[in-house]
C-alpha positions as CSV (number, residue, x, y, z in Angstrom):
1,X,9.1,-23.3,-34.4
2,X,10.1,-26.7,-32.4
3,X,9.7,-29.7,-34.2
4,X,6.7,-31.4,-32.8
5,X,7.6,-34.7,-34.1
6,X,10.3,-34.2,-30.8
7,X,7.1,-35.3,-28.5
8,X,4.5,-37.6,-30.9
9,X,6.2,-40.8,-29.2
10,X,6.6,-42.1,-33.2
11,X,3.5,-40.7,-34.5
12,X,3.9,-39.5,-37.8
13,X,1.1,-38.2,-39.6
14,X,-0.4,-39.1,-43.0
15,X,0.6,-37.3,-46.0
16,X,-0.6,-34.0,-46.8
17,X,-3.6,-34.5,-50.3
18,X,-5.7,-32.0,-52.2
19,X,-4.5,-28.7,-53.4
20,X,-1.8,-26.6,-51.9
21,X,-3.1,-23.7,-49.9
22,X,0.1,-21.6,-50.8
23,X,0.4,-22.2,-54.1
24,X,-1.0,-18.2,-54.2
25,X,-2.2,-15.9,-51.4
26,X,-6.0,-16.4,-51.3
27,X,-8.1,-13.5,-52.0
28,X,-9.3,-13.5,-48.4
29,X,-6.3,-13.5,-46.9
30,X,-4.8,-10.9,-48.7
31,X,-8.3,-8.5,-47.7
32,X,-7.7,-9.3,-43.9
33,X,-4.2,-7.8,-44.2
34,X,-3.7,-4.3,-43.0
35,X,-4.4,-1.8,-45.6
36,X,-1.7,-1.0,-48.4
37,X,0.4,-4.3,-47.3
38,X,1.4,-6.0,-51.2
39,X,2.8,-9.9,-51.6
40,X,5.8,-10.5,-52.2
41,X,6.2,-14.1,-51.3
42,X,4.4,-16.9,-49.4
43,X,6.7,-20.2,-48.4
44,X,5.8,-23.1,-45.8
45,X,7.0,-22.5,-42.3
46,X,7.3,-24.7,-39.4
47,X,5.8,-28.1,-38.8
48,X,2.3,-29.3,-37.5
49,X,0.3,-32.8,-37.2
50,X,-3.5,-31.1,-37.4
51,X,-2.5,-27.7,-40.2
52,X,-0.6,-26.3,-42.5
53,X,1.4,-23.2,-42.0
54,X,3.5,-20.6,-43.7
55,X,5.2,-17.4,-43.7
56,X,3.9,-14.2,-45.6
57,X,6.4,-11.9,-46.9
58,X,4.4,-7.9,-48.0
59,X,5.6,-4.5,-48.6
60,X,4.0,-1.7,-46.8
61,X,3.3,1.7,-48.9
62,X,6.6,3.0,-47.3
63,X,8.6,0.2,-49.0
64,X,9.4,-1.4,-45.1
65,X,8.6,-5.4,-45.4
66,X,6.5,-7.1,-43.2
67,X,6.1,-10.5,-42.4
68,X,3.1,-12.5,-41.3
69,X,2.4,-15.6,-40.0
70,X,-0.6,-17.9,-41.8
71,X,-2.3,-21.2,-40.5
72,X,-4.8,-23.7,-42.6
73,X,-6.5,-26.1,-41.5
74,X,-9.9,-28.2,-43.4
75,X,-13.3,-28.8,-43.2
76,X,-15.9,-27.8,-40.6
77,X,-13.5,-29.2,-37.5
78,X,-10.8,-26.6,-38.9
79,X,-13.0,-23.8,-39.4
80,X,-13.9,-23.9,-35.7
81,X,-10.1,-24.4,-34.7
82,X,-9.1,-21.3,-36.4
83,X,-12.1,-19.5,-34.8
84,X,-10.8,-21.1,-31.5
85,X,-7.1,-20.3,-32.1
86,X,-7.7,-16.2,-33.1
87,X,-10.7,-15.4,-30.0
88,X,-7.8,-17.6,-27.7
89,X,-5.1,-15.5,-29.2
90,X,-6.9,-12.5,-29.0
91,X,-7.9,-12.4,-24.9
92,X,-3.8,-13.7,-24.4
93,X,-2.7,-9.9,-26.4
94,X,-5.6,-8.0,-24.4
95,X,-3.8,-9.0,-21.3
96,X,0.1,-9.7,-22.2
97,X,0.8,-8.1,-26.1
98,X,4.3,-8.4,-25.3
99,X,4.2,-12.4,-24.7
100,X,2.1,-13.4,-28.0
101,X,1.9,-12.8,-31.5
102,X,-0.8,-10.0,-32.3
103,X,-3.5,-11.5,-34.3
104,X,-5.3,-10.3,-37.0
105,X,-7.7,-12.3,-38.3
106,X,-9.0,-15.7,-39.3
107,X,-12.2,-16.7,-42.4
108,X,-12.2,-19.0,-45.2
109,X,-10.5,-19.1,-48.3
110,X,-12.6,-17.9,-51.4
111,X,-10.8,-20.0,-54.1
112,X,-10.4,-23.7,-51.8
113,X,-13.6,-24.8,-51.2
114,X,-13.3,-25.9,-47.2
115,X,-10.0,-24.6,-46.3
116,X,-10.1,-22.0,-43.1
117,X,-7.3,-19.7,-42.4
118,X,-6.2,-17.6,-38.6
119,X,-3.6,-14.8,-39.5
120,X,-0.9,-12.8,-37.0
121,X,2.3,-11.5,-36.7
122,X,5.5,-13.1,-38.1
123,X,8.5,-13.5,-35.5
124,X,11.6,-14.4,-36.0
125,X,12.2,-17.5,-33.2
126,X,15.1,-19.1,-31.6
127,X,13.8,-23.1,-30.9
128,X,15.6,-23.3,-27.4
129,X,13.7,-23.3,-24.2
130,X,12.6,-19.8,-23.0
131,X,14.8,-18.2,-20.1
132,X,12.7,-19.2,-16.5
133,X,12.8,-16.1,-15.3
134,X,11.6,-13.8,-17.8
135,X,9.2,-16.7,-19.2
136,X,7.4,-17.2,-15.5
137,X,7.1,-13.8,-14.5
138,X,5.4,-13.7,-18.5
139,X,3.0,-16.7,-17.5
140,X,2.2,-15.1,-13.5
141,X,1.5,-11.9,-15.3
142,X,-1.1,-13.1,-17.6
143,X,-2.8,-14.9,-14.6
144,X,-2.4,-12.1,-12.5
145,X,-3.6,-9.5,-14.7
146,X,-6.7,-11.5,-16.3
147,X,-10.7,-10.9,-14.6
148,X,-13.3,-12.9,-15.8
149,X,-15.9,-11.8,-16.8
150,X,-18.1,-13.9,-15.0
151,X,-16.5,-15.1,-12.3
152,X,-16.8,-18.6,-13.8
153,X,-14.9,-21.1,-15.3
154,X,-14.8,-22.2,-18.6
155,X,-14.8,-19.9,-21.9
156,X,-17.5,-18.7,-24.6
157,X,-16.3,-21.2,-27.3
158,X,-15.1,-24.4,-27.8
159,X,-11.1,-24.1,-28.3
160,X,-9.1,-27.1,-29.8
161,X,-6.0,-28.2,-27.9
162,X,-4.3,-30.1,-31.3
163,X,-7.6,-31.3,-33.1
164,X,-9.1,-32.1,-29.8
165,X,-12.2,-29.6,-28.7
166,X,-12.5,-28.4,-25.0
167,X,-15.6,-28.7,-23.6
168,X,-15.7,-25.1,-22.3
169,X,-18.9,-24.7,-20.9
170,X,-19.5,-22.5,-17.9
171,X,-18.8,-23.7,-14.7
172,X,-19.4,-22.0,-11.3
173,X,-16.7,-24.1,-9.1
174,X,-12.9,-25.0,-10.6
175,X,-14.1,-28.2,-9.2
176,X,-17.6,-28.9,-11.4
177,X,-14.9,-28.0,-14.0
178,X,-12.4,-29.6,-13.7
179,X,-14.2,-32.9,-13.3
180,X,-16.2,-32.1,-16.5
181,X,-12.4,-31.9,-18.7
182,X,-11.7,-35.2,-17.1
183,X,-14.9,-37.1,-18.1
184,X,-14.3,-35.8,-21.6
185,X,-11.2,-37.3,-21.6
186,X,-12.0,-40.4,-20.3
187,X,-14.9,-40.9,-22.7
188,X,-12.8,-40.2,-25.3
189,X,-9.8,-42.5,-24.1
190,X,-12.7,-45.4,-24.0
191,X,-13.8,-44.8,-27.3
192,X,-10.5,-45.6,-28.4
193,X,-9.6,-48.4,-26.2
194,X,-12.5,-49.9,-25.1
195,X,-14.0,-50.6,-21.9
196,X,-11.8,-51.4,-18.7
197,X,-13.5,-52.9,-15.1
198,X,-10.2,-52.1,-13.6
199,X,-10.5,-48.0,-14.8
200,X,-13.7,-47.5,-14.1
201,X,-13.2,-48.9,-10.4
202,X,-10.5,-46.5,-10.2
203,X,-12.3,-43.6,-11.5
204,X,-15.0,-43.9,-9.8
205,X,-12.3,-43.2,-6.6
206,X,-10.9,-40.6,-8.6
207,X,-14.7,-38.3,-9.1
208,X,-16.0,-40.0,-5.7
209,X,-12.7,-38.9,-3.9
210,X,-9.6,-37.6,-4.9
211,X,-11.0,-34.5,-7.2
212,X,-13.5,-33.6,-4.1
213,X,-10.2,-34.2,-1.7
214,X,-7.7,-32.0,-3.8
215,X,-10.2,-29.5,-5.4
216,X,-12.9,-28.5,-2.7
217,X,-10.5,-26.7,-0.8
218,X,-9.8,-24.4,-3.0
219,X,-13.5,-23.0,-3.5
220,X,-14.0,-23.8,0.8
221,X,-10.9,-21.5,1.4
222,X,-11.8,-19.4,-1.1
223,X,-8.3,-19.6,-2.4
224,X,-8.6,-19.4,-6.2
225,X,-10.3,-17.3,-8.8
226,X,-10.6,-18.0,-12.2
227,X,-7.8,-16.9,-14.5
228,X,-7.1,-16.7,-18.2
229,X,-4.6,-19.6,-19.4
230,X,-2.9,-20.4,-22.4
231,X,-4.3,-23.8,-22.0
232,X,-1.8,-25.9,-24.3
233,X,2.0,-24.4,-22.4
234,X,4.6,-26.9,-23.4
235,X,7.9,-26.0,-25.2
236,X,6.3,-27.0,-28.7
237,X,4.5,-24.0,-28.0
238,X,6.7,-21.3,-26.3
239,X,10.5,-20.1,-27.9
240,X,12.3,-16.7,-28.1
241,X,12.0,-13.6,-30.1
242,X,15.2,-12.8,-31.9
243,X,14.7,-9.0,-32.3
244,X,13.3,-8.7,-28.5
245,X,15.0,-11.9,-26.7
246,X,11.7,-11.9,-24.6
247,X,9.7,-15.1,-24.4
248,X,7.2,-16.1,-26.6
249,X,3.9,-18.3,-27.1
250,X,1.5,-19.5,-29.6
251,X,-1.0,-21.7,-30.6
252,X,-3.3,-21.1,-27.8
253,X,-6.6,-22.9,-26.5
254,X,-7.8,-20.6,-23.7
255,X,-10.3,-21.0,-20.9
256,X,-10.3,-19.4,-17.3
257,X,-9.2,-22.1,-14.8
258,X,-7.6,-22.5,-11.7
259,X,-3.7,-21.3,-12.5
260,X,-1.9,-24.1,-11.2
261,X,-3.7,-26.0,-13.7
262,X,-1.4,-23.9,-16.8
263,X,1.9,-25.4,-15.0
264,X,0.8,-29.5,-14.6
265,X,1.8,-30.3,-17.3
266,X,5.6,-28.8,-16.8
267,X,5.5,-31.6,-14.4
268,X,6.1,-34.5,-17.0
269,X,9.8,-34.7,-18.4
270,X,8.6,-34.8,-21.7
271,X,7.7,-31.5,-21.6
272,X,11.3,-30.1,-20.2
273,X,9.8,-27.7,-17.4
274,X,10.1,-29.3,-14.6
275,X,10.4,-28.4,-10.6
276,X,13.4,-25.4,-12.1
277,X,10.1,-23.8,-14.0
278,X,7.7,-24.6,-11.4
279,X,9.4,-23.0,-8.4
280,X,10.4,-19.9,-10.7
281,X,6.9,-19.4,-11.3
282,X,5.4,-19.1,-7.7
283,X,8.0,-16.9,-7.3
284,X,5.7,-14.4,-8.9
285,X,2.6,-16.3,-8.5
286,X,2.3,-18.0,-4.7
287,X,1.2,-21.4,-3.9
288,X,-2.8,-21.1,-3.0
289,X,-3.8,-22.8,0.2
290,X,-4.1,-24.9,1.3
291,X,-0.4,-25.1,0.4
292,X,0.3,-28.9,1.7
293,X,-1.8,-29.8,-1.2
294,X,-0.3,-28.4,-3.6
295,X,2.0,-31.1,-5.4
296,X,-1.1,-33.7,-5.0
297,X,-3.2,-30.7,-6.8
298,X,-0.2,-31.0,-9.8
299,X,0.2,-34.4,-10.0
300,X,-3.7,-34.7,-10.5
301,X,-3.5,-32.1,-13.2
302,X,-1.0,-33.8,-15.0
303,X,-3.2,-35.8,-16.0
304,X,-4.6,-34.2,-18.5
305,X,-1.3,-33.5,-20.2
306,X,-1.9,-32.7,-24.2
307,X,-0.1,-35.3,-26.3
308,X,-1.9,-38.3,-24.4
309,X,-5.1,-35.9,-25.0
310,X,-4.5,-35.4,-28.5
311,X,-4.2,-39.3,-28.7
312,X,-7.0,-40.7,-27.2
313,X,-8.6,-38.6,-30.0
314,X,-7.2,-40.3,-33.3
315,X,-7.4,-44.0,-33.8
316,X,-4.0,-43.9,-35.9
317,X,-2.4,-43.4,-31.9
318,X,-4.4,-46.5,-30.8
319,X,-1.1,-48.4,-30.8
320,X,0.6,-45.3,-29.1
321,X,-2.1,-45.2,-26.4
322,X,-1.9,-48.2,-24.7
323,X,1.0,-46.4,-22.5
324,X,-2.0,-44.0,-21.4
325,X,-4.2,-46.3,-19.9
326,X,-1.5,-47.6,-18.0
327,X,-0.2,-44.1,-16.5
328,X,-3.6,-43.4,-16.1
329,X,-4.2,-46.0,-13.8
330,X,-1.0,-45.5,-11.7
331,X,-1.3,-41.8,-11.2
332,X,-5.3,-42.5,-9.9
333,X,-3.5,-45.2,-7.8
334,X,-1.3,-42.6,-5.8
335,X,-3.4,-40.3,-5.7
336,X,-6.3,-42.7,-3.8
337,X,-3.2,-42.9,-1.2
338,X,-3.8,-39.3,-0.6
339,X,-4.8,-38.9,3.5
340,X,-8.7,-37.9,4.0
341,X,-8.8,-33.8,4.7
């Protein structure tokens, strides 16, 4: 997996206390594998701020090995992340198995009082940035192909992007949703930072007028529905599978959402996408109308781009925050430039 040190902008996280989850393969996690799989090793694997992770070696009945990917994480606010991570995992396999991990499981540990556990498939990884075209066509597919099941926005249970929970609640316009992810984030960034006269002129422009400018359209026109996204796509969380050299991705925090609002983030050069990944992706998934507004529409989502996200939520990025209030305040400044509709 990438190194997500790559994009903490310095953070580095506190070291890890209290017992080793993989010191032995909890009893739990050796019932949720499938039948007649034995242990033959457990070692750490990859690198993570908010858990722990590690790849399980096992030897089927038929003396084939198979490997398995295993997650930790503590406490309550871990529990619900691995719930969050497996039901987001598991509606990304019902629609694209060939683009994610299938996942098996997730529960508590029996012997470590407070540690929580999601289980999947092991694959083998190359850390380079996914080939555009095979990895858009991927991402348009999964939009494509998803129907909610509600025709709303939003998703049945809170998902964690990082240690950060999405308030998924069901929305009937991408609009009423949209705004409701923003005011979560801004309540959080406050929190953090304190009040600002100057930011909450600004937002007040920003819900008074740009989101009903940019966003209104879309339900007006009726343009959009509501698709399934990965929710967290940056290239932490996408590589390619050695055995299949297809495009992968992981650690998921779902919801149905406008789809545009999966590639706003590729818009930030931190996150290496860029226009290249953008334009190959409405190849297979076209602009939705009205067009004009579309890079207006991507700039607005890029707000909400997930390491400034997963800042604003931990004091120990207070330092490393003070960047975000400041890009925050510039991108609501050209986007109040925006023409009336």
């Amino acid at each position: 997996m990438p190194d997500v040190t790559e994009a903490s902008d310095g953070y580095v996280p506190p070291p890890r206390t209290g017992p080793n989850p993989f010191q032995v393969v909890d009893p739990n996690v050796i019932t949720a594998l499938p039948e007649g799989c034995k242990v033959v090793a457990i070692t750490p694997h990859g690198s993570s701020f908010w858990t722990q992770t590690a790849h399980l070696k096992t030897v089927s009945e038929d003396g084939g090995l198979i490997s398995f990917f295993l997650k930790v994480a503590l406490d309550e606010q871990g529990r619900r992340m691995m719930h969050g991570e497996f039901e987001s995992m598991m509606a990304l396999y019902k629609v694209v198995p060939d683009f994610v991990p299938k996942p098996l499981a997730w529960g508590s540990y029996k012997d470590i009082e407070g540690m929580h556990f999601f289980l999947c498939n092991f694959h083998d990884m190359t850390e380079e940035m996914p080939e555009v075209e095979s990895f858009c066509e991927s991402v348009a597919r999964l939009h494509l192909n998803s129907v909610s099941p509600n025709n709303m926005y939003g998703f049945p249970l809170t998902t964690y992007m990082g240690p950060l929970p999405q308030d998924n609640t069901w929305c009937s316009t991408w609009e009423e949703y949209f705004k409701q992810g923003m005011v979560r984030m801004l309540d959080l960034e406050r929190n953090v930072q304190g009040p600002s006269e100057k930011l909450e002129r600004l937002t007040a422009q920003l819900f008074e007028r740009v989101i009903p400018r940019l966003l209104r359209p879309l339900t007006v026109l009726k343009s959009i529905k509501p698709v399934l996204i990965h929710g967290d796509l940056w290239y932490g969380n996408c590589c390619t599978d050695n055995d299949t050299g297809r495009p992968i991705v992981f650690d998921a925090c779902v919801q149905w959402a406008h789809n545009e609002y999966e590639i706003g983030t590729w818009r930030a050069v931190r996150y290496r996408f860029g226009k290249t990944y953008i334009k190959a992706y409405h190849k297979y998934y076209p602009i939705s109308a009205p067009e004009e507004d579309h890079d207006d529409r991507n700039a607005l989502y890029s707000m909400l781009e997930p390491q400034p996200l997963h800042a604003v939520d931990h004091k120990a990025f207070l330092t490393l925050t003070k960047s975000l209030r400041s890009s925050f305040v510039f991108g609501i400044l050209l986007l109040t430039e925006i023409p009336p509709g």
